[in-house]
Backbone as a printed PyTorch tensor [residue, N CA C, xyz], in Angstrom:
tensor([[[  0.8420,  -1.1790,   0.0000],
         [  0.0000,   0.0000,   0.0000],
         [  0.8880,   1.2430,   0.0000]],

        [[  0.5450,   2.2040,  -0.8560],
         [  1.1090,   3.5080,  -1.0210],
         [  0.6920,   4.2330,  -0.1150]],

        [[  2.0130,   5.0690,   0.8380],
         [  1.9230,   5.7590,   1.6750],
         [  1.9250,   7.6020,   0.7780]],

        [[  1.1130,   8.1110,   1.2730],
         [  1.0640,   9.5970,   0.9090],
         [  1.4200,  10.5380,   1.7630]],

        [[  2.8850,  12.0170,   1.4630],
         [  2.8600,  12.5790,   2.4490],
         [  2.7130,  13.9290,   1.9010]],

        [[  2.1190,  14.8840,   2.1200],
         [  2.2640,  16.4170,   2.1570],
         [  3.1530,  17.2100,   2.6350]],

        [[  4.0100,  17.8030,   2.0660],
         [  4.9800,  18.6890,   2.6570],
         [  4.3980,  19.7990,   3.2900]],

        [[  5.2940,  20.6470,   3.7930],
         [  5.1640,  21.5330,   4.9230],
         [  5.0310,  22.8070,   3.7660]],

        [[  5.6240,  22.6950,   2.3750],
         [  5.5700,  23.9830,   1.3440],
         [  3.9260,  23.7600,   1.1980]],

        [[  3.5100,  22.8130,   0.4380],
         [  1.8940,  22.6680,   0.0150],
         [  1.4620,  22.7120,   0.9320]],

        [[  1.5230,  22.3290,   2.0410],
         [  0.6320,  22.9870,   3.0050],
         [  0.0110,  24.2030,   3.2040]],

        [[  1.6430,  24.7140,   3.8780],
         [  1.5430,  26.6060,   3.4900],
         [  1.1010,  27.4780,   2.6350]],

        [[  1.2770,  26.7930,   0.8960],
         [  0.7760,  27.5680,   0.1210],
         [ -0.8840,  27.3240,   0.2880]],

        [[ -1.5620,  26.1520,   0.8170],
         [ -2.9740,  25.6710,   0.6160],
         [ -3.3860,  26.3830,   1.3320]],

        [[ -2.9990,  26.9440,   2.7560],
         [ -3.2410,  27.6550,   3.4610],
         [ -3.4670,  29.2320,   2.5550]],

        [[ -2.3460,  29.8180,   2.9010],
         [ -2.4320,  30.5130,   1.6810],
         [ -3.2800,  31.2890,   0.4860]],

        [[ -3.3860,  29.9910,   0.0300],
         [ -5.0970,  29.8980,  -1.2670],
         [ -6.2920,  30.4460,  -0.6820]],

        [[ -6.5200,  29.5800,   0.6220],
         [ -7.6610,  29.3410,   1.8140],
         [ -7.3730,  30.8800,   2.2930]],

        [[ -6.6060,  31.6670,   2.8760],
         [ -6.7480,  32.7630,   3.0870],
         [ -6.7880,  34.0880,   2.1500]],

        [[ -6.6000,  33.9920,   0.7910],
         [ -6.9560,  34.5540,   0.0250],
         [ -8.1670,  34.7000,  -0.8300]],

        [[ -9.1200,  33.8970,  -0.0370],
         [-10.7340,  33.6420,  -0.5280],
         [-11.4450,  35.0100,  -0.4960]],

        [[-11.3960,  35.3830,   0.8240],
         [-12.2540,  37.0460,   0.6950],
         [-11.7760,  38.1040,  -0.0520]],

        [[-10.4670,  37.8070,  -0.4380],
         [-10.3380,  39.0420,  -1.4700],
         [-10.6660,  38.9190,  -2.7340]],

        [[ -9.9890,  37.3600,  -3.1280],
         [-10.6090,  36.8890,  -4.6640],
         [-12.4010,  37.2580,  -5.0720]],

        [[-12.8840,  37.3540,  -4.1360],
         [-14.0230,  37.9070,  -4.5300],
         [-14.1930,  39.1690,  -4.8570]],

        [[-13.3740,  39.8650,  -4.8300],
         [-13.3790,  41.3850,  -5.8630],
         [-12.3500,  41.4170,  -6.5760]],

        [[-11.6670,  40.0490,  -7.2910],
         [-10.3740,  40.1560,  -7.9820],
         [-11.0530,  40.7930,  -9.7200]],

        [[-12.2210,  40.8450, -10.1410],
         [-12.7060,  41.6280, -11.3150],
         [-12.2200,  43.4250, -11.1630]],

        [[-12.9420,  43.4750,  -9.8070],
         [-12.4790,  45.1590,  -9.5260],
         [-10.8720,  45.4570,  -9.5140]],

        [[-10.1550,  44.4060,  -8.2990],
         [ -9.0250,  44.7070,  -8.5070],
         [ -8.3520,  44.4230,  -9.4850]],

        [[ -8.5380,  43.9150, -10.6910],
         [ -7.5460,  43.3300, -11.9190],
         [ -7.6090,  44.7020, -12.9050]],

        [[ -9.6090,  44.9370, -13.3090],
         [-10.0880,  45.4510, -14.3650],
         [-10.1610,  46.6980, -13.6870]],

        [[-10.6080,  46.9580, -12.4290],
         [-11.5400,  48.4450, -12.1140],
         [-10.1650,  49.4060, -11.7100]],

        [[-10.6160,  50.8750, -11.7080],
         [-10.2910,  51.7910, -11.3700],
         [-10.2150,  52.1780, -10.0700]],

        [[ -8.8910,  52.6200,  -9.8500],
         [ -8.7450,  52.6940,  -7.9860],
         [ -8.7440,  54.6720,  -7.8300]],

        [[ -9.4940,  54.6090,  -6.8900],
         [ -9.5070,  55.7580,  -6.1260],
         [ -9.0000,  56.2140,  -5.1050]],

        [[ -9.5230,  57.3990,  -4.4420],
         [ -9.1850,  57.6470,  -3.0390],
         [-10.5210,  58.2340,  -2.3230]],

        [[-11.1550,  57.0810,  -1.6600],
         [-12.3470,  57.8650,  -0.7840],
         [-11.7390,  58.6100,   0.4340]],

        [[-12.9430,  59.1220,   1.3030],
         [-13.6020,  59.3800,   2.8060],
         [-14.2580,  59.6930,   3.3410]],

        [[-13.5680,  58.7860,   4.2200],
         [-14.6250,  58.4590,   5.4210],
         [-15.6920,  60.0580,   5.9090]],

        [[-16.5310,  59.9150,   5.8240],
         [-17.4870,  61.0350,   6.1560],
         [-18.0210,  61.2000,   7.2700]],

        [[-18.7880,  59.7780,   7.7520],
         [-19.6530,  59.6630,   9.2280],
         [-20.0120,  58.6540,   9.5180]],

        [[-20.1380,  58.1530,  10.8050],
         [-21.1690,  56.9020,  10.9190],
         [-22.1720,  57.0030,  10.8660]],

        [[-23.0540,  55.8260,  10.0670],
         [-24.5730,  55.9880,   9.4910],
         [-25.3970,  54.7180,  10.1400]],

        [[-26.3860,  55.0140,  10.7760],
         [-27.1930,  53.6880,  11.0810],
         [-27.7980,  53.3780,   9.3020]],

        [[-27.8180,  51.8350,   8.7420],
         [-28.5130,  51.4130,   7.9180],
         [-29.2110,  50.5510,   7.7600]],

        [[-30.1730,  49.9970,   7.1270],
         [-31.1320,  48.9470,   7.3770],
         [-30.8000,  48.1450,   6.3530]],

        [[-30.4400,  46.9020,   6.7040],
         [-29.5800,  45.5760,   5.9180],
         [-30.8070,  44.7400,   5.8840]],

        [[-30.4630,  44.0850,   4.4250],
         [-31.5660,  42.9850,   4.0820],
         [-31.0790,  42.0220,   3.1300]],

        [[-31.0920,  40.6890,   4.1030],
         [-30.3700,  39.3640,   3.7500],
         [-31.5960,  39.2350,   2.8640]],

        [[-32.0650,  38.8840,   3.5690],
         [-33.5170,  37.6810,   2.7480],
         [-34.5560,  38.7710,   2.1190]],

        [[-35.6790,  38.5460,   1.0630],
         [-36.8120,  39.6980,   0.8970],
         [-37.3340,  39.2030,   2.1500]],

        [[-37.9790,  40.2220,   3.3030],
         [-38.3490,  40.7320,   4.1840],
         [-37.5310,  40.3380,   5.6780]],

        [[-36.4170,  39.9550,   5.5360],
         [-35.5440,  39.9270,   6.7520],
         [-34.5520,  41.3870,   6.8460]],

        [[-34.8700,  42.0760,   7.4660],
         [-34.0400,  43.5940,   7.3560],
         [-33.8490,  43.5530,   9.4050]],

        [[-32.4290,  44.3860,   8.7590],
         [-32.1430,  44.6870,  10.4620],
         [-30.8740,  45.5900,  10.3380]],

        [[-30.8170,  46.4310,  11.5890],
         [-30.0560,  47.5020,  11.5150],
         [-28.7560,  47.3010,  11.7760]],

        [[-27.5470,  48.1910,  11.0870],
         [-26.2410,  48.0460,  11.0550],
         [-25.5340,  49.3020,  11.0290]],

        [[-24.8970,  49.3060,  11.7020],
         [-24.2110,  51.0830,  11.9760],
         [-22.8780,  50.9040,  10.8440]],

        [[-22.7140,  51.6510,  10.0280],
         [-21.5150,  51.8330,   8.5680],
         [-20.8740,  52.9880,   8.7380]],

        [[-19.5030,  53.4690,   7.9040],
         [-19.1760,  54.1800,   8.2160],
         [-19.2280,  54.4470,   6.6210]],

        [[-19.7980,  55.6450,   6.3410],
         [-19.9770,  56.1150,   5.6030],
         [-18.4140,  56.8290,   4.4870]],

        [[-18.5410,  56.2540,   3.3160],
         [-17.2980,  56.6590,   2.4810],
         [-17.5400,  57.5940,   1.6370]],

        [[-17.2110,  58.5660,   0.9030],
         [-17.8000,  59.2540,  -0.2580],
         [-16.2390,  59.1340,  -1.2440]],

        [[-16.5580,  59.2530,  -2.5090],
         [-15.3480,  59.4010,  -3.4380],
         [-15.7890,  60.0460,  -4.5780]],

        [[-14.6790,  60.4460,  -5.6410],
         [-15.4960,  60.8810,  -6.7870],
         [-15.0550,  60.7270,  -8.0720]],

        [[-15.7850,  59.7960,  -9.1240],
         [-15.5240,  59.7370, -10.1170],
         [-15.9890,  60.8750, -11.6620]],

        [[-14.9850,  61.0320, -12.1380],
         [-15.3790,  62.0900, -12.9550],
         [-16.3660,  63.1410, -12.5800]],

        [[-15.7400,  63.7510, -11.5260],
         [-16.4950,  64.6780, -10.8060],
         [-18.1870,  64.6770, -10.6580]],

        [[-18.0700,  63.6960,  -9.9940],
         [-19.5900,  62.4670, -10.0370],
         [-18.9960,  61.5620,  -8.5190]],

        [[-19.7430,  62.6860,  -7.2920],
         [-19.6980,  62.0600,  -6.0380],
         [-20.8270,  60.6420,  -5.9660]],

        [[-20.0120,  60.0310,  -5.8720],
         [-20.3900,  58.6070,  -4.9730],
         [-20.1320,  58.4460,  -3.4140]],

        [[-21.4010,  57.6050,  -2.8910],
         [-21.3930,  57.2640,  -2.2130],
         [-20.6450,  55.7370,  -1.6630]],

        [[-20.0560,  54.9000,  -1.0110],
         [-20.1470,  53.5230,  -0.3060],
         [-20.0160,  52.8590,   0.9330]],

        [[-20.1920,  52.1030,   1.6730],
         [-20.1010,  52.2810,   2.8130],
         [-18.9050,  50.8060,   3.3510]],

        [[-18.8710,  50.7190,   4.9280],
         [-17.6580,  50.1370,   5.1260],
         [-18.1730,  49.2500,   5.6660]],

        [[-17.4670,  48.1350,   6.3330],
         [-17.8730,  46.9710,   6.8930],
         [-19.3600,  47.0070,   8.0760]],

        [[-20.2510,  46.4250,   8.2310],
         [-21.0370,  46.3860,   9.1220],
         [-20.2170,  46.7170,  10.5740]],

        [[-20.9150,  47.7340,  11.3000],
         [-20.2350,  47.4300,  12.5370],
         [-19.0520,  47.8080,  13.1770]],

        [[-18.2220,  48.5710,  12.3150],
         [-17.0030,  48.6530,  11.7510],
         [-16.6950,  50.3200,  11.6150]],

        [[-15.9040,  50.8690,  12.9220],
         [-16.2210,  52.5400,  12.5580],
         [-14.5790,  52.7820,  12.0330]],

        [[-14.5430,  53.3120,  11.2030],
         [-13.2230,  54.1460,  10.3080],
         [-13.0290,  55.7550,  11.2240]],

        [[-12.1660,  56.5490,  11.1280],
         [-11.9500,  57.6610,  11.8630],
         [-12.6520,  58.6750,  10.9230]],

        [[-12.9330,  59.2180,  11.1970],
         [-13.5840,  60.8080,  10.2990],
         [-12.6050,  61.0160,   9.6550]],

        [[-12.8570,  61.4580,   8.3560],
         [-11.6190,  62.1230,   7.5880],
         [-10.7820,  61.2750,   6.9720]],

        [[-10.2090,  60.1060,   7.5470],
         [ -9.5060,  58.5600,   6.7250],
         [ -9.6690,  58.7230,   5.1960]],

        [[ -8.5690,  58.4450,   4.6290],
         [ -8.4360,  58.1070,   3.2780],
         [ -8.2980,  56.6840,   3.5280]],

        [[ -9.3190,  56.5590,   2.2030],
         [ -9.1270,  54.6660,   1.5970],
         [ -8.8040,  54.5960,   0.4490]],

        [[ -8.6590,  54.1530,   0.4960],
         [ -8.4340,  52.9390,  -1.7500],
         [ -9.4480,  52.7440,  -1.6650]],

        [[-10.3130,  52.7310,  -2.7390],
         [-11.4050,  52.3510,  -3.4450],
         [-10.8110,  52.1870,  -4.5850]],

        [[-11.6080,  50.5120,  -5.5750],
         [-11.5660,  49.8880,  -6.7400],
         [-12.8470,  49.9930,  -6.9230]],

        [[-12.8960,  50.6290,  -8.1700],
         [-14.9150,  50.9890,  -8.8020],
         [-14.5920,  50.0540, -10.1660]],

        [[-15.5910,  49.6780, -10.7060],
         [-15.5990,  49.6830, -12.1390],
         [-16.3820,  50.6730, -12.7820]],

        [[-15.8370,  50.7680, -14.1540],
         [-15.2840,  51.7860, -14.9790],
         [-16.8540,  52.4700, -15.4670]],

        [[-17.5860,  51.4350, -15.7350],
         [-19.0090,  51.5550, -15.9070],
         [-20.1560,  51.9030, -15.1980]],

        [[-19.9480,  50.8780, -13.9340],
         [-20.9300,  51.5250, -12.8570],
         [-20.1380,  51.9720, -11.4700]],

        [[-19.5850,  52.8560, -11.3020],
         [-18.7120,  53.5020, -10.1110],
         [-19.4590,  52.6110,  -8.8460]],

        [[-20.9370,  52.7360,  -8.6510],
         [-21.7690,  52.0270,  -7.0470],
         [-21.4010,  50.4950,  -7.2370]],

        [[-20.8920,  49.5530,  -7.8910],
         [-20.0260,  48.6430,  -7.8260],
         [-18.5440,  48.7920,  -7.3230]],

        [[-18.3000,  48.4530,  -6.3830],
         [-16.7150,  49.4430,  -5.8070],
         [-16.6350,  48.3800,  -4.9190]],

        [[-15.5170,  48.0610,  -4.0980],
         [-14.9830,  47.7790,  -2.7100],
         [-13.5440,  48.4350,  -1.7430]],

        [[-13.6850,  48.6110,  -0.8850],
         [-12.8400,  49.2320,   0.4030],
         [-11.6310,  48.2090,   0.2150]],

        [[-10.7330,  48.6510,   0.1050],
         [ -9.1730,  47.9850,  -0.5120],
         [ -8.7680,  48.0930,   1.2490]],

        [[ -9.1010,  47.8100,   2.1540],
         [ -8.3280,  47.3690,   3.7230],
         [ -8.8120,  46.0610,   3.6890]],

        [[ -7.8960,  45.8140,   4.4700],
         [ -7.9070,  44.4750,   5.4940],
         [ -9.1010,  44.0820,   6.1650]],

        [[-10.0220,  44.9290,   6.6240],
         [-11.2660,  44.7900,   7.1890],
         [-12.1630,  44.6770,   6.1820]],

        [[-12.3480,  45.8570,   5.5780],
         [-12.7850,  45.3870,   3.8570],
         [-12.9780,  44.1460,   3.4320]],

        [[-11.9030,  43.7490,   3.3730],
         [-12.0890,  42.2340,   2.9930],
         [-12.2190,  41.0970,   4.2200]],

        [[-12.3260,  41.3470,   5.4390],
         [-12.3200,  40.1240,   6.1370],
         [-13.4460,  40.2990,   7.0210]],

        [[-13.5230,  41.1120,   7.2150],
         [-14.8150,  41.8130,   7.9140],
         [-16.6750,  41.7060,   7.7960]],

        [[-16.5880,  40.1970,   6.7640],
         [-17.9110,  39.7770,   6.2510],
         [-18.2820,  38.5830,   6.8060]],

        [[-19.5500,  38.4540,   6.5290],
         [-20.3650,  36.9770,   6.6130],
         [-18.9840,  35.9020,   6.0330]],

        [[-18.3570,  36.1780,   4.5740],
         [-17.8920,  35.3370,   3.6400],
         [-16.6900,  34.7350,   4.0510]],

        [[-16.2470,  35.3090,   5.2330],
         [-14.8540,  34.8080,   5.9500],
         [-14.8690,  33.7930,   7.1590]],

        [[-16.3840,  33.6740,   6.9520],
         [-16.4310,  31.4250,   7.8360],
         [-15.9040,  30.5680,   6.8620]],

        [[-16.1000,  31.1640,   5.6020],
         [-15.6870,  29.8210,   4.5330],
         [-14.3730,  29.3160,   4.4440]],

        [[-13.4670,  30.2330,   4.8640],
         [-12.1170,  30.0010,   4.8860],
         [-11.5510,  29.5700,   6.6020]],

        [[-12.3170,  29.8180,   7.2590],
         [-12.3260,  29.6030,   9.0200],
         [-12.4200,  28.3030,   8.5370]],

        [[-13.3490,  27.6590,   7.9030],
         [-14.1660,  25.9740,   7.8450],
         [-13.0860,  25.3790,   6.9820]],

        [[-12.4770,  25.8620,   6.0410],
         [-11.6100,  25.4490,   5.2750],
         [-10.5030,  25.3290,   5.2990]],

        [[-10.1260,  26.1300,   6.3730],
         [ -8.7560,  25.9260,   7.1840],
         [ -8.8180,  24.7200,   8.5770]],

        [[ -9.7890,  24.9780,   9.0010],
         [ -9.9360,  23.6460,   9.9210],
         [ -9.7160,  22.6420,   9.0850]],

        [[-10.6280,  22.1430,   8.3420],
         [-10.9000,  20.7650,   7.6790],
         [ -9.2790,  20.1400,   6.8110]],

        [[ -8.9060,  21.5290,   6.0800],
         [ -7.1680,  21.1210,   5.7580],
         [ -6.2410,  21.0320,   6.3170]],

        [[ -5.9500,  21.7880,   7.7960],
         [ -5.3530,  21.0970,   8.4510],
         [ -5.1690,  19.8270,   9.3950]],

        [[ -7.0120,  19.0280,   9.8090],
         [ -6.9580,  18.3530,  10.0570],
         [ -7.0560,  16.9850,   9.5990]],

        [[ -6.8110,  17.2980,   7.7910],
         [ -6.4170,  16.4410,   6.6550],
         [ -5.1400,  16.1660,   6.5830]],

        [[ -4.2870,  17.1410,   6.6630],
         [ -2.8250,  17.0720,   7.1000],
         [ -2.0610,  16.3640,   7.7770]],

        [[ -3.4470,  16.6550,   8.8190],
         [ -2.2570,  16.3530,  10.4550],
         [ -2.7940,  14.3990,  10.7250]],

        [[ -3.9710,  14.3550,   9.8150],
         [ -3.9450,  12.7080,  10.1420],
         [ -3.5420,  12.3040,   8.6670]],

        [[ -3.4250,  12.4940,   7.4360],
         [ -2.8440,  11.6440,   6.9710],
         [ -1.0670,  12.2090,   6.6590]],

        [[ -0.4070,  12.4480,   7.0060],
         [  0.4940,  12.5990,   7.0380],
         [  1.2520,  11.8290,   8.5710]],

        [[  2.1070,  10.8580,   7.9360],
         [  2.7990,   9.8420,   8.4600],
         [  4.2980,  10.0830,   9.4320]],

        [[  3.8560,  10.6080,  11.0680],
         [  5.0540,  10.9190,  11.6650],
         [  5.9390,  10.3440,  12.2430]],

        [[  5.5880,   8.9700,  11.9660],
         [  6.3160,   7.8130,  12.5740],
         [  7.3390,   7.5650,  11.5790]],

        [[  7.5510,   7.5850,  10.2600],
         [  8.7730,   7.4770,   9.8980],
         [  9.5950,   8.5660,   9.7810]],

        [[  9.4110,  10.2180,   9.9730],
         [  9.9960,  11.5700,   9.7440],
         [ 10.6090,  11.6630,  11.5740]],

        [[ 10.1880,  10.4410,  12.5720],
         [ 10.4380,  10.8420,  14.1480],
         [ 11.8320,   9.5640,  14.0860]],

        [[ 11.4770,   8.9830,  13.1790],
         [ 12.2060,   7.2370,  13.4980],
         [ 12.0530,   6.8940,  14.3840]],

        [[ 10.5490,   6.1460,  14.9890],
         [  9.8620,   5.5060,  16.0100],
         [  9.7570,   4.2290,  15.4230]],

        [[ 10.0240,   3.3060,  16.2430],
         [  9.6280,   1.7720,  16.0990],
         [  8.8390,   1.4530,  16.0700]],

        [[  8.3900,   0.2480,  15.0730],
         [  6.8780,  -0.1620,  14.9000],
         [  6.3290,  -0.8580,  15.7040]],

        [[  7.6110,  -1.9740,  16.2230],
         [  7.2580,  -2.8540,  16.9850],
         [  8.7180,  -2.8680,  18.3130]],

        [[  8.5920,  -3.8230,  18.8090],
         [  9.6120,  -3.7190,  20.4250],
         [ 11.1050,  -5.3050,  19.6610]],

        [[ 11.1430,  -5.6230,  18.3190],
         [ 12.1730,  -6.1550,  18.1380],
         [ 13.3920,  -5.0980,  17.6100]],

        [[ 13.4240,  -3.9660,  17.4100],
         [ 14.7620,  -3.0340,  17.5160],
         [ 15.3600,  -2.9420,  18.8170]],

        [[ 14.3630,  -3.5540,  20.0220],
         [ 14.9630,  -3.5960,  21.4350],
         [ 16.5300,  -5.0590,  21.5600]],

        [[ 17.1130,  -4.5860,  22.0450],
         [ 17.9220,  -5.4770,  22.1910],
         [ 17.4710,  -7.0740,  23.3540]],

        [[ 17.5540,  -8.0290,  23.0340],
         [ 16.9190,  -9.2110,  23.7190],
         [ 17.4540,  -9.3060,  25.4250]],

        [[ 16.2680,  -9.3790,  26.2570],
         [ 16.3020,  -9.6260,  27.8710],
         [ 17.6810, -10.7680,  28.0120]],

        [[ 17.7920, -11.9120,  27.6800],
         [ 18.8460, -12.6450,  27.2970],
         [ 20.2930, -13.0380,  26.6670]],

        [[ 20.6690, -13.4700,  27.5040],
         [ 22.4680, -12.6820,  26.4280],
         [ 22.2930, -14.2630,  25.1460]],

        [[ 22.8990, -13.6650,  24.1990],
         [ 22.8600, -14.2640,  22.6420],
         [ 24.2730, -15.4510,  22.5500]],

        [[ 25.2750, -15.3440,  23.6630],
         [ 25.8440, -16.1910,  23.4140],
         [ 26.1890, -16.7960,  24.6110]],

        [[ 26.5450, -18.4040,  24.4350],
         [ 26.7770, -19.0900,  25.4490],
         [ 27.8640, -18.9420,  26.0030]],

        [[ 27.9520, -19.1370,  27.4110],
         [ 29.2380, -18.6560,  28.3610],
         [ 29.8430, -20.3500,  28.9090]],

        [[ 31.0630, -20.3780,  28.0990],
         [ 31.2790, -21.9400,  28.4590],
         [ 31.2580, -22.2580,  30.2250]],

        [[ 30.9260, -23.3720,  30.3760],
         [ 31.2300, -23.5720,  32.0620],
         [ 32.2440, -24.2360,  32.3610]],

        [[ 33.0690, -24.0900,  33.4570],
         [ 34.0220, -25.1080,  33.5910],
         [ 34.0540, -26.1000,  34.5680]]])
């Protein structure tokens, strides 16, 4: 039977992959779209709606920016207050500017969408850590005959 092992590089990079999930979801804006410079304006109470008729309130921090002298509005992570006045990066596309995302770190991690990579990092490392084989990388014995025998191996003449 073929033993399989994963190195410690593929690991890291899988990891890696797995933590680069929330941003790849605006990799269209960041590849194709146009980057700006918003700010931060104010905190805004807003009324969020997952489902049609599930709505509930979320305090934002309000961004403004401006494309072709054409103020836009966008706002920042749920929950999430920015300082008055803060400059951000903003990536819009070219066509509809109210398509945009907040180029920080919170920006991107700061969502519902960042359990998927929480769940996906559990489950790969604990793919790792059981099939990957530490008994031959420790040189542990399989069994107790590498022990040397309770009995001496050669006979001691008598006289």
């Amino acid at each position: 039977m073929k033993v399989y092992r994963i190195s410690k590089w593929v690991f890291a990079g899988i990891c890696i992959l797995i933590l680069l999930l929330p941003v790849s979801r605006h990799w269209k804006l960041l590849t194709t779209g146009e980057r700006t410079t918003g700010t931060v304006t104010q905190m805004v109470r807003r009324i969020m709606e997952k489902r049609p008729g599930e709505r509930y309130p979320v305090q934002a921090s309000e961004i403004e920016f401006m494309v072709n002298g054409i103020p836009y509005k966008t706002y920042g992570p749920s929950n999430f207050e920015y300082r008055e006045g803060r400059q951000l990066t903003i990536f819009f596309d070219r066509k509809t500017p109210s398509e945009n995302c907040v180029c920080t770190f919170t920006g991107f991690y700061l969502n519902n969408y960042v359990v998927l990579p929480i769940v996906l990092l559990t489950v790969w490392a604990a793919f790792y850590l059981s099939f990957n084989n530490y008994r031959k990388r420790l040189k542990i014995p399989n069994s107790r005959s590498s022990r040397p025998p309770a009995y001496p191996t050669r006979r001691i003449p008598l006289l």
